[in-house]
Backbone as JSON, one array per atom type, in Angstrom:
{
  "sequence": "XXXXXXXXXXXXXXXXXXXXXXXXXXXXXXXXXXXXXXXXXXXXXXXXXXXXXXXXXXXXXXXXXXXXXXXXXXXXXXXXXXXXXXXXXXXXXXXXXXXXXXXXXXXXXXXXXXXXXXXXXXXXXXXXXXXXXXXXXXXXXXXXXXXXXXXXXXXXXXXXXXXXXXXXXXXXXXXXXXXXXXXXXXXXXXXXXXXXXXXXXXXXXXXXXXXXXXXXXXXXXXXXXXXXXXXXXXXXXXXXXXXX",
  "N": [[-2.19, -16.63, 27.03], [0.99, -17.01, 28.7], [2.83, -17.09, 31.85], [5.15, -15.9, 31.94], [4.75, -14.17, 29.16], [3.28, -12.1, 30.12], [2.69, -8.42, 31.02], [2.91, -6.91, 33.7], [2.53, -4.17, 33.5], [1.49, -3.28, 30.91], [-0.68, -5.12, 31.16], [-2.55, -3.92, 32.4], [-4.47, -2.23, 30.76], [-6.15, -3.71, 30.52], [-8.24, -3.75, 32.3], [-8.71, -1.46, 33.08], [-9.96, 2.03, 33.04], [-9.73, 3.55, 31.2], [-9.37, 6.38, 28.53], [-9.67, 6.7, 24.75], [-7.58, 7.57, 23.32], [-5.38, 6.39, 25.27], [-6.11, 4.02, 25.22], [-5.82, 3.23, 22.53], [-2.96, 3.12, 22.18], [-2.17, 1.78, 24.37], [-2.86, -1.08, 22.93], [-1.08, -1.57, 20.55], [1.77, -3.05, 19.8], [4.17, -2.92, 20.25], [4.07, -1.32, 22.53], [3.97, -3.24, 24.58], [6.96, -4.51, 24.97], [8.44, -2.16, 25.97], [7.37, -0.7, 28.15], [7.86, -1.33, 31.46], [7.56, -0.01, 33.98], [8.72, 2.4, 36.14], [11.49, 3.97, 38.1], [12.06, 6.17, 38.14], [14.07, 7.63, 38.14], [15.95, 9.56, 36.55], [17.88, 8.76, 34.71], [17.22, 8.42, 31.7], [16.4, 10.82, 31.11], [18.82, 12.4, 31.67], [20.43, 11.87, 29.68], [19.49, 12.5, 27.4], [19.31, 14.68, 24.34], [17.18, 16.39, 23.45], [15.41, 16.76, 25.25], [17.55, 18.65, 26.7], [17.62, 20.75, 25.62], [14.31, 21.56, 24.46], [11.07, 21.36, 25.55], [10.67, 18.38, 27.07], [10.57, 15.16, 28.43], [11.43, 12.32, 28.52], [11.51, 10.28, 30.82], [8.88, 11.38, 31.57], [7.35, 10.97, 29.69], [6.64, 7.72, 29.71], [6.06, 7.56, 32.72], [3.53, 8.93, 32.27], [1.88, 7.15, 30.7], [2.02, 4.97, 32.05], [0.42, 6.28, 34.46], [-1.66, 6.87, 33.07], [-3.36, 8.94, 32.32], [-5.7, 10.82, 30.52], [-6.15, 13.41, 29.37], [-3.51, 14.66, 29.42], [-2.26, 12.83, 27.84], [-3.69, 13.36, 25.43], [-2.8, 15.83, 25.42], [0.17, 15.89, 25.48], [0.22, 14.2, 22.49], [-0.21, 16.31, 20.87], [1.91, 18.01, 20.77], [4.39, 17.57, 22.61], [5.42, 15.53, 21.99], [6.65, 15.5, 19.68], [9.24, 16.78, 19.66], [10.87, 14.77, 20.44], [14.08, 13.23, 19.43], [14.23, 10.56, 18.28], [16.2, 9.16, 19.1], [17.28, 7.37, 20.76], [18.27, 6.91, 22.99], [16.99, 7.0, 25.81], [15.93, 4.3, 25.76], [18.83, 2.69, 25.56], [19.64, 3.14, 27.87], [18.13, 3.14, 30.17], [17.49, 1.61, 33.46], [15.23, -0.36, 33.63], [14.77, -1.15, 31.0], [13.12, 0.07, 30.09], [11.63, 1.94, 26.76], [11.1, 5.02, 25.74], [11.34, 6.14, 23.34], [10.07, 4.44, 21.35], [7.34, 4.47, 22.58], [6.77, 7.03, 22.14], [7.02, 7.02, 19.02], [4.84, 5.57, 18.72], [2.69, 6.79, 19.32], [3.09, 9.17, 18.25], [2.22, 8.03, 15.69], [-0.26, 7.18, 15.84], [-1.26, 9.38, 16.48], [-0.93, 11.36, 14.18], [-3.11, 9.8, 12.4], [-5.41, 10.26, 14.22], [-5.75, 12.66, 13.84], [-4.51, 15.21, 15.47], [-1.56, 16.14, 14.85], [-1.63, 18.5, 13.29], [-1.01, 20.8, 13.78], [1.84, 20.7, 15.7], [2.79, 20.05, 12.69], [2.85, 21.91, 11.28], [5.19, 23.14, 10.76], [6.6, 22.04, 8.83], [5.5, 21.71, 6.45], [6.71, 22.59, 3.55], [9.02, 20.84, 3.24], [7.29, 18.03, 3.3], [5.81, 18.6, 0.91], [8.18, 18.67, -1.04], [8.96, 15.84, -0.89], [6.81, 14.62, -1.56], [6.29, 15.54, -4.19], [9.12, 16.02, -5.31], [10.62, 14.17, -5.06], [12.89, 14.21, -3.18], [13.58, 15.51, 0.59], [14.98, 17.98, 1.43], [16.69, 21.11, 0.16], [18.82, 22.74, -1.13], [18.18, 25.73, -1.27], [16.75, 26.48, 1.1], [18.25, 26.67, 2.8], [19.47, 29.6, 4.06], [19.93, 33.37, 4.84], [17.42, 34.41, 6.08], [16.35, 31.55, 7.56], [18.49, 31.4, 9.0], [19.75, 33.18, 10.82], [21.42, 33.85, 13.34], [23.68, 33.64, 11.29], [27.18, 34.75, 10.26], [28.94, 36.93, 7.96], [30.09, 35.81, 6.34], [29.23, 33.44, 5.51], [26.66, 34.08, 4.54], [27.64, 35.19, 2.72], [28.56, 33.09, 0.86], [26.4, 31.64, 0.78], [24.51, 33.41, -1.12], [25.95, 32.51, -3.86], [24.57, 29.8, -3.96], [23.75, 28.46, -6.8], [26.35, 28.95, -8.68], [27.95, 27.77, -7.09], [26.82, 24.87, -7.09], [26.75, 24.21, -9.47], [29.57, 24.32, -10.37], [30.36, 22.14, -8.67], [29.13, 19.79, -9.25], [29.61, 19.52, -11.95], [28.83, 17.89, -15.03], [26.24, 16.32, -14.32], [23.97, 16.88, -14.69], [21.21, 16.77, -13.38], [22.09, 17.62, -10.87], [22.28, 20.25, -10.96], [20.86, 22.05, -9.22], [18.92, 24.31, -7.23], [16.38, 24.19, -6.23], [15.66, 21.88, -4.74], [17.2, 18.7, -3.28], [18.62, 16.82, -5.74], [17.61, 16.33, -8.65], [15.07, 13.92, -9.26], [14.18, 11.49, -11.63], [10.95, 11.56, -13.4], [9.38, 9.46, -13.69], [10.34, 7.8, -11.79], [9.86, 9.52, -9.07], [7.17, 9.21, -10.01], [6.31, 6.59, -9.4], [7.01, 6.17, -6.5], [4.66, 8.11, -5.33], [2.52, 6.72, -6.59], [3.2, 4.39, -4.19], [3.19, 5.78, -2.02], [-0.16, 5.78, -2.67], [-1.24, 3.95, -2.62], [-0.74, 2.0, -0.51], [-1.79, 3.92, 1.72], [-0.6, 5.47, 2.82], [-0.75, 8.59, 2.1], [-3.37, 8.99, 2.52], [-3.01, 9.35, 5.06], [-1.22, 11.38, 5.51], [-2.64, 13.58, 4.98], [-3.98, 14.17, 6.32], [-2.84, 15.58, 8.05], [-1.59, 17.51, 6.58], [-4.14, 18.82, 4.56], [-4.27, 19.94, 2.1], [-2.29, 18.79, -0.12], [-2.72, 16.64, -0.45], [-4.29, 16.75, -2.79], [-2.65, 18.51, -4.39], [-0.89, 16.27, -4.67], [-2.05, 14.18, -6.2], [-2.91, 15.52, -8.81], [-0.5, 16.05, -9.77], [0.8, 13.27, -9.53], [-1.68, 12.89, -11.84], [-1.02, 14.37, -14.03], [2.03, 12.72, -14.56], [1.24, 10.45, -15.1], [0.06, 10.58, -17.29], [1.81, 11.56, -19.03], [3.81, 9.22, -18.91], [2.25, 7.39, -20.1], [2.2, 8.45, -22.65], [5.03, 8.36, -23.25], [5.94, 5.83, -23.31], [3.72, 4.65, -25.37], [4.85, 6.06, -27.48], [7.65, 4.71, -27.22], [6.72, 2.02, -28.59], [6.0, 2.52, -30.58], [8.27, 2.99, -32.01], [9.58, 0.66, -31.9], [7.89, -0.49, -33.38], [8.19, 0.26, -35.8], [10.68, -0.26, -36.16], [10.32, -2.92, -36.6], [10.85, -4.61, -34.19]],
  "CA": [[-0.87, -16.0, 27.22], [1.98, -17.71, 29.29], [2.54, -15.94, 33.0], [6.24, -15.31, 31.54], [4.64, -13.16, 28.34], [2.2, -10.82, 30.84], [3.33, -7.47, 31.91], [1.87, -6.04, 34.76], [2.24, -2.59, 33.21], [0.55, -3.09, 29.61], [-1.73, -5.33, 31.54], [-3.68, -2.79, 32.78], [-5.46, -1.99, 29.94], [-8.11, -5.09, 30.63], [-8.58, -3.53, 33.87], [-8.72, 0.57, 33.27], [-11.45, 3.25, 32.23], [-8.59, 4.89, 30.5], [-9.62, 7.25, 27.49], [-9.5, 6.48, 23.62], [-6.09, 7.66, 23.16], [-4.63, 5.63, 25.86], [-6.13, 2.78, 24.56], [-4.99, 2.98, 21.12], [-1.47, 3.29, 22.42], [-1.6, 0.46, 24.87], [-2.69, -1.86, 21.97], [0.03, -1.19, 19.84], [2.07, -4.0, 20.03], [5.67, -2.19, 20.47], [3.91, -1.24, 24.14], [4.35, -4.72, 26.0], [8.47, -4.65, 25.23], [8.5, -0.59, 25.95], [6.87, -0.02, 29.12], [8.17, -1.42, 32.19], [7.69, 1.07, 35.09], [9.67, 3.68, 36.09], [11.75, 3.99, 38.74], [12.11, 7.83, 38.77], [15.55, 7.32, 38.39], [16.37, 10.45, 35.78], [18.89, 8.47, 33.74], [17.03, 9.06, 30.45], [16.52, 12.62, 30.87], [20.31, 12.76, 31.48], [21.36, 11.44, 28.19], [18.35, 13.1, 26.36], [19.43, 15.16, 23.57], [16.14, 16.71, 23.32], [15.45, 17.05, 26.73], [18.28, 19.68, 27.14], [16.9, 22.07, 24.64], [13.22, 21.44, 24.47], [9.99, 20.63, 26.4], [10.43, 17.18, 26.65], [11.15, 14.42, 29.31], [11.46, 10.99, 28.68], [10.55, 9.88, 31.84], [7.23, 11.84, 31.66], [6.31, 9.77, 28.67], [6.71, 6.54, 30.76], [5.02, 8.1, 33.75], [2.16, 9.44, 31.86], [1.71, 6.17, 30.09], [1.2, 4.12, 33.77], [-0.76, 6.91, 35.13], [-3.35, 6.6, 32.21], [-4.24, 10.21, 32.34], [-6.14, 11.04, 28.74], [-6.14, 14.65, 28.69], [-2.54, 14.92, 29.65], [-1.6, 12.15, 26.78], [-3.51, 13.95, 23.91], [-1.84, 17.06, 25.17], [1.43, 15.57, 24.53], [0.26, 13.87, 21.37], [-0.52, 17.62, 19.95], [3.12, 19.05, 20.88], [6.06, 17.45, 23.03], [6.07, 14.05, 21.63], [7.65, 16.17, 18.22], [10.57, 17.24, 20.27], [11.86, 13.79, 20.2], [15.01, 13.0, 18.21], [14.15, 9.13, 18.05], [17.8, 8.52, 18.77], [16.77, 5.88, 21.77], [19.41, 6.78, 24.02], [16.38, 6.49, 26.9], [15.89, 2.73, 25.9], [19.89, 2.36, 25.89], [20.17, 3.51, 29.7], [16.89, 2.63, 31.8], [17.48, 0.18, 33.95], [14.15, -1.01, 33.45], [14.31, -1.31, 30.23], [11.75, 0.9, 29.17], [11.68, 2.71, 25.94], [9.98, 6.17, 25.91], [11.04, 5.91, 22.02], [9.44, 3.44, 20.94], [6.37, 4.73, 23.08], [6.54, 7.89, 21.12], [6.86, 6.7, 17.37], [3.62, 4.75, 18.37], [1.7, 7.6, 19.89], [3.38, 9.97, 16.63], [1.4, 7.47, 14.72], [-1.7, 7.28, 16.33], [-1.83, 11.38, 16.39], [-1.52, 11.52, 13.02], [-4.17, 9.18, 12.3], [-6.35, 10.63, 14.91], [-5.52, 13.7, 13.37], [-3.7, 15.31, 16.28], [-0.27, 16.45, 14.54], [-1.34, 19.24, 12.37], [-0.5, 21.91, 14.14], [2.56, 20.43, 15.3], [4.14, 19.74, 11.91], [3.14, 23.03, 10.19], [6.38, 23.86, 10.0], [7.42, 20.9, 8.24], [4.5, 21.97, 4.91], [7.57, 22.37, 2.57], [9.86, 19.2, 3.7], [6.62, 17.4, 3.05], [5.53, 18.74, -0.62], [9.44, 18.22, -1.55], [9.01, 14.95, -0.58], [5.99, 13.88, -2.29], [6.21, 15.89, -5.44], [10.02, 15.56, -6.02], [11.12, 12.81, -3.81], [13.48, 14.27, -1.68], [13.37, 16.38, 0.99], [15.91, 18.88, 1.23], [16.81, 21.97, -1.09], [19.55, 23.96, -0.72], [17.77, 27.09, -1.47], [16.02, 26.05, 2.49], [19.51, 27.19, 3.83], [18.95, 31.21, 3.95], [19.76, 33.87, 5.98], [16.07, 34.37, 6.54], [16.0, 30.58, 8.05], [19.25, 30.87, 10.06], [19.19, 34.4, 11.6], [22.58, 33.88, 13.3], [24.8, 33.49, 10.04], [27.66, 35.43, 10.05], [28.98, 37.9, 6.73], [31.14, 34.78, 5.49], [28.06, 32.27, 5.1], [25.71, 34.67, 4.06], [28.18, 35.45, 0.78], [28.33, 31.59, 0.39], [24.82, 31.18, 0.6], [24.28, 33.75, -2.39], [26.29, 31.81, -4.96], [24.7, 28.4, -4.2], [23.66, 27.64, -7.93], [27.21, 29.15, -9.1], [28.65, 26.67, -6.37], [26.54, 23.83, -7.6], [27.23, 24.44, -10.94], [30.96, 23.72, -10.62], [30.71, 20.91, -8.18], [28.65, 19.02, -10.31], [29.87, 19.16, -13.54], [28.8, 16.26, -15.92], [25.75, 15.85, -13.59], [23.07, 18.24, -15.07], [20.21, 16.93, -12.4], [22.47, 17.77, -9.53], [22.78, 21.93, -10.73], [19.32, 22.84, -8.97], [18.39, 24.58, -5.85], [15.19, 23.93, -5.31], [15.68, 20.46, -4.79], [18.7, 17.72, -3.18], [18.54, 16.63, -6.81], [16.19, 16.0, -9.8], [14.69, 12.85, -10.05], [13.46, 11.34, -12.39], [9.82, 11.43, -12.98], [8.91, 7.88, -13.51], [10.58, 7.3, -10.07], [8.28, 10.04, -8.73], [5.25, 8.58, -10.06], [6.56, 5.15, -8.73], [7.14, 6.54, -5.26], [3.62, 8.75, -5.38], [1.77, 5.15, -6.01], [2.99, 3.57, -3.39], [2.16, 6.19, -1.03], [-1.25, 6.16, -2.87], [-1.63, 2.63, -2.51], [-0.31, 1.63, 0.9], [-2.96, 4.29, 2.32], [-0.08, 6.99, 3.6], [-1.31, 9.27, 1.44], [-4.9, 9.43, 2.96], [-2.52, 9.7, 6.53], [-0.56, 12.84, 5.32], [-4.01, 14.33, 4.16], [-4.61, 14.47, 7.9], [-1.9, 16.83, 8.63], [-1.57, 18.32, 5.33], [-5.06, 18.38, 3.36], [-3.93, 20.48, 0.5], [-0.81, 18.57, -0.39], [-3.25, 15.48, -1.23], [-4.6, 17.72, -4.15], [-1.4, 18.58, -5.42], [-0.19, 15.09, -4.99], [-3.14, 13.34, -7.42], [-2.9, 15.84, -9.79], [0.55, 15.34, -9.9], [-0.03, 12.05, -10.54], [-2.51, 12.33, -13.05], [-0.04, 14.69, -15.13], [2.61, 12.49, -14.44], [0.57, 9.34, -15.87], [-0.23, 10.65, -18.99], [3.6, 11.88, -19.61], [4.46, 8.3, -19.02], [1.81, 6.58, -21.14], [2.98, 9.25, -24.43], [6.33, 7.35, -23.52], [5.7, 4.36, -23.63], [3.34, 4.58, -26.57], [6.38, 6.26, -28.88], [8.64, 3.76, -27.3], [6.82, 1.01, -28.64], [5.85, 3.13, -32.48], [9.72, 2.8, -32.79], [10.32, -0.47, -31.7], [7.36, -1.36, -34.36], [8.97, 0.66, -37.13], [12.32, -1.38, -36.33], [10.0, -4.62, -37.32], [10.98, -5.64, -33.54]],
  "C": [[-0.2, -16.58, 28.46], [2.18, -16.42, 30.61], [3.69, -15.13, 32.32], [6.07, -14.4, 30.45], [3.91, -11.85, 29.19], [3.39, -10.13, 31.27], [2.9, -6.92, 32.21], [1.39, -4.65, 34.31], [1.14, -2.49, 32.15], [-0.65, -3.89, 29.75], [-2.84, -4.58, 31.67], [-4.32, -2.23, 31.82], [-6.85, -3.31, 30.27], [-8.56, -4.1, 31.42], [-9.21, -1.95, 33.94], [-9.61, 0.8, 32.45], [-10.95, 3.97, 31.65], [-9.37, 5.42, 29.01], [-9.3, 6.68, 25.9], [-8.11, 6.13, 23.32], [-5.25, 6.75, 23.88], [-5.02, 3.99, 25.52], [-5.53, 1.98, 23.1], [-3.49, 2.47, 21.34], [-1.03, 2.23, 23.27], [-2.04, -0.58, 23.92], [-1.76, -2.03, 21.14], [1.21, -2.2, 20.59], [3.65, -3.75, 20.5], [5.61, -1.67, 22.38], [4.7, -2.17, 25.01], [6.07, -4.43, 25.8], [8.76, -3.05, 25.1], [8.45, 0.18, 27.08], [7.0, -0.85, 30.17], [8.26, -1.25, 33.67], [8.66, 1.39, 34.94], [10.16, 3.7, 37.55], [12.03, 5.69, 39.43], [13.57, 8.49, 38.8], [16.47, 9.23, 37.4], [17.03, 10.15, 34.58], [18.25, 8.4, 32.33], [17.12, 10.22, 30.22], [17.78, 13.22, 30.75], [21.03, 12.77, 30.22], [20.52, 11.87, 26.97], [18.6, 14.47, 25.72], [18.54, 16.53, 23.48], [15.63, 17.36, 24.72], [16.41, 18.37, 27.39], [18.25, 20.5, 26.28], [15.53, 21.95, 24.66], [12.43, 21.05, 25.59], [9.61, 19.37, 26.81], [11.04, 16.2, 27.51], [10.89, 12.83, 29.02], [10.64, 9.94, 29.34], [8.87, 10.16, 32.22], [6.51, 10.88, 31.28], [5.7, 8.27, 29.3], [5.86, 6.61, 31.68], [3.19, 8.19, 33.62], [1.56, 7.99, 31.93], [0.81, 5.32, 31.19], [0.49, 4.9, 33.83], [-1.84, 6.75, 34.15], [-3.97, 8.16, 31.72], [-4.56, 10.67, 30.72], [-5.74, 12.42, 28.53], [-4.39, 15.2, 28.85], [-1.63, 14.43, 28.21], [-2.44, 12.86, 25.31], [-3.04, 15.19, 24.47], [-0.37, 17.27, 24.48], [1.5, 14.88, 23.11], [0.21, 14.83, 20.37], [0.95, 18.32, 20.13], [3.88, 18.03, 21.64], [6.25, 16.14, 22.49], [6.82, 14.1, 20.2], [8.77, 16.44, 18.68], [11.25, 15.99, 20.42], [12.65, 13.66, 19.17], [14.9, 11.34, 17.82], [15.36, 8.58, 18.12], [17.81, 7.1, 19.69], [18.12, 5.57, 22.41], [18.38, 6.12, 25.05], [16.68, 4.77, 26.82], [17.32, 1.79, 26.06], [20.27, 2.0, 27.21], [19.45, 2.99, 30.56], [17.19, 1.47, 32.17], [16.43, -0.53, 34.33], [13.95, -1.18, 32.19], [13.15, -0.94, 29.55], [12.3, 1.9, 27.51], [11.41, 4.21, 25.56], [10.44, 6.25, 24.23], [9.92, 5.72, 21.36], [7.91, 3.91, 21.29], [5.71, 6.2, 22.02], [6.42, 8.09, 19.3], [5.22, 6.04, 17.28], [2.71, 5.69, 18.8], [1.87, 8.71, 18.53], [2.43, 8.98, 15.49], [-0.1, 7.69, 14.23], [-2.54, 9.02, 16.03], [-2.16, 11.82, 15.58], [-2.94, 10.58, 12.2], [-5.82, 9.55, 12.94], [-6.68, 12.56, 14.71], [-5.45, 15.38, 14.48], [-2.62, 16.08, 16.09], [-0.58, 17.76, 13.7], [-0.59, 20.15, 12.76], [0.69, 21.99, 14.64], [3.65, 20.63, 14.08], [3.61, 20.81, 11.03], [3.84, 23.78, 9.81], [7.23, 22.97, 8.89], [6.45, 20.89, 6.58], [5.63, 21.41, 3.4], [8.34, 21.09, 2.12], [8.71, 18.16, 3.04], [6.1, 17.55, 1.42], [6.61, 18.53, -1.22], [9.4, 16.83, -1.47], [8.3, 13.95, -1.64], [5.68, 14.32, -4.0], [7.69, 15.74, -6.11], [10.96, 14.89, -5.85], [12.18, 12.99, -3.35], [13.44, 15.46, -1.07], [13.8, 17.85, 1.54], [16.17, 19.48, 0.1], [17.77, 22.67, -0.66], [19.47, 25.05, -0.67], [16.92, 27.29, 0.34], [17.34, 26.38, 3.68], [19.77, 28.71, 3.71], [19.11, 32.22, 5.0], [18.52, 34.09, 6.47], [15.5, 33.24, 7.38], [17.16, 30.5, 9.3], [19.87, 32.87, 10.52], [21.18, 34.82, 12.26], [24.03, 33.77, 12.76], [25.88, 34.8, 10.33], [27.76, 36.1, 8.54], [29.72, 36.62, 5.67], [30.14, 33.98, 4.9], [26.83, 32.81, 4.36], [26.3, 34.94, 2.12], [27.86, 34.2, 0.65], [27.18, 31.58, -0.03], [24.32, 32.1, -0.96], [24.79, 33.24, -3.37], [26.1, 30.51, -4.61], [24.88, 28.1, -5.4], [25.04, 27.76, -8.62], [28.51, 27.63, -8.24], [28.55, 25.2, -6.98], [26.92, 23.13, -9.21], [29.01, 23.43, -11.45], [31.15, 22.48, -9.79], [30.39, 19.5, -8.72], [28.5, 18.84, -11.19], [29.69, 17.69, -14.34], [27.39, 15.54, -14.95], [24.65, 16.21, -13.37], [21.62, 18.18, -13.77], [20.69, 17.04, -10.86], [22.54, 19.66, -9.27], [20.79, 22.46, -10.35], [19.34, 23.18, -7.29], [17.1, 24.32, -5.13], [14.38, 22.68, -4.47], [16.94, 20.04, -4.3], [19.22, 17.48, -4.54], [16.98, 16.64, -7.43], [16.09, 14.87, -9.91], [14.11, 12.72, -10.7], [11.88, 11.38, -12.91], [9.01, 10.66, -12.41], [9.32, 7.52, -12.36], [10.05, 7.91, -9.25], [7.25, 9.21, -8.74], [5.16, 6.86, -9.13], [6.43, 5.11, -7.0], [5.52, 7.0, -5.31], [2.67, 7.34, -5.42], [1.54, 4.43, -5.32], [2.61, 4.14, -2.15], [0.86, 5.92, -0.9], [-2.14, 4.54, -2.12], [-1.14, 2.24, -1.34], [-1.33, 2.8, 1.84], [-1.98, 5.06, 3.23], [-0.04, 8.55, 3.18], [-2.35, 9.97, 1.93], [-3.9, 10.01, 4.28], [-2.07, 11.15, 6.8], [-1.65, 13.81, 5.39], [-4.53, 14.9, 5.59], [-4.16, 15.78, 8.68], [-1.67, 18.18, 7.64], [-2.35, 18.04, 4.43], [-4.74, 18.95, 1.86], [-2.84, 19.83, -0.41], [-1.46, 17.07, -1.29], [-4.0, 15.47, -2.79], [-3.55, 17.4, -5.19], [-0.74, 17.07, -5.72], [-0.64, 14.33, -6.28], [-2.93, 14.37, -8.2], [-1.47, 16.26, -10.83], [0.87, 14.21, -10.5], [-0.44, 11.97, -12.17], [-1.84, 12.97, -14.52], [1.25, 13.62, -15.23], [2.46, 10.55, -15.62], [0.42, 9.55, -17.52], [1.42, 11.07, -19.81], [4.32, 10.26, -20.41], [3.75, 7.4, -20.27], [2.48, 6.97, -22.15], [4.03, 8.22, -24.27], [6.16, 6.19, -24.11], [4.8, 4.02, -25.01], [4.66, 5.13, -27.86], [7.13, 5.3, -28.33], [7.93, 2.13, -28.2], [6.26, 1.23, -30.13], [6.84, 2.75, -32.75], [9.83, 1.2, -32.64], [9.4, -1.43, -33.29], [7.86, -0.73, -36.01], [10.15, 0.25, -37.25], [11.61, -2.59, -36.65], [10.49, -5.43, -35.52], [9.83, -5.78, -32.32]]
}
């Protein structure tokens, strides 16, 4: 490595007795153009979204990161590194060019892998089975006075005639009149999506955070497979009773 690629900061992994976790995270190749030092300066925290509602400092991340400290970094890998919005104002502003982003999508990785995040994203159960069973993740029936507490009397009527709403907005558009779902897709684009989770090995990752969901997913699947074969077997009875 060239003196001009080394950086003193992500160096320090040769050198340190640092902990599992901090090792994972300084390997991670998004580190070296991420981590910089810190000057102490505030100007992420200023422009941090997140930071002015939540538990969550920017600069910490950065901080931590140099200092090395393990039990501090899986603390934040189990809770404040979710309070990020990934918008990457920090990496806009520092005048060091640090990221605390970037630092956090790679430690959000690691967590889940190290299986770290459950408790975290157990509010996110639903978002995630919408996702993988009817590929997208939003429902309009997920907008409720029971979910938004401060609704006034005007939004709360709204909210009772979604499907009557949907109904008329989407005329001519029959997989758009559902609540429990953004839309209906198709299946076959399901099962297409569900594969490549299965097969790219983010499947097993989810399973980490959400073991029951890997159940429902394969047997999902495996109904979903046999739907498609029937198809495809009558599509190709007719095509042989047309002689083509």
């Amino acid at each position: 490595m060239s003196e001009e690629a080394k950086n003193p900061i992500t160096e320090k992994i040769e050198s340190t007795k640092g902990g599992h976790f901090y090792k994972e995270i300084m390997k991670d190749f998004r580190i070296k153009e991420s981590l910089h030092g810190c000057l102490n300066c505030g100007t992420c925290v200023a422009n941090c979204p997140a930071a002015a509602f939540y538990d969550y400092s920017p600069r910490e991340v950065c901080q931590m990161m140099i200092e090395g400290d393990e039990e501090t970094i899986e603390e934040y890998m189990k809770s404040k590194i979710w309070n990020c919005a990934q918008c990457f104002s920090c990496k806009y502003r520092c005048p060091k060019e640090n990221s605390a982003a970037d630092i956090v999508m790679t430690m959000r990785e690691i967590a889940v892998r190290e299986g770290l995040a459950a408790e975290a994203l157990a509010g996110y159960t639903r978002i995630a089975k919408l996702v993988l069973t009817r590929g997208n993740q939003l429902a309009p029936d997920m907008l409720s006075p029971d979910a938004f507490p401060d609704w006034g009397p005007r939004m709360i009527e709204l909210s009772s005639k979604k499907m009557e709403m949907r109904e008329e907005l989407f005329k001519g558009f029959p997989g758009m009149n559902v609540v429990d779902r953004a839309w209906a897709a198709e299946d076959f684009t399901i099962y297409e999506m569900q594969r490549i989770w299965e097969e790219s090995g983010a499947l097993e990752k989810v399973g980490t955070v959400f073991p029951f969901l890997v159940d429902i997913v394969q047997d999902d699947m495996e109904d979903k497979k046999e739907e498609m074969e029937a198809r495809i077997e009558e599509k190709k009875a007719k095509l042989a009773a047309a002689g083509k």
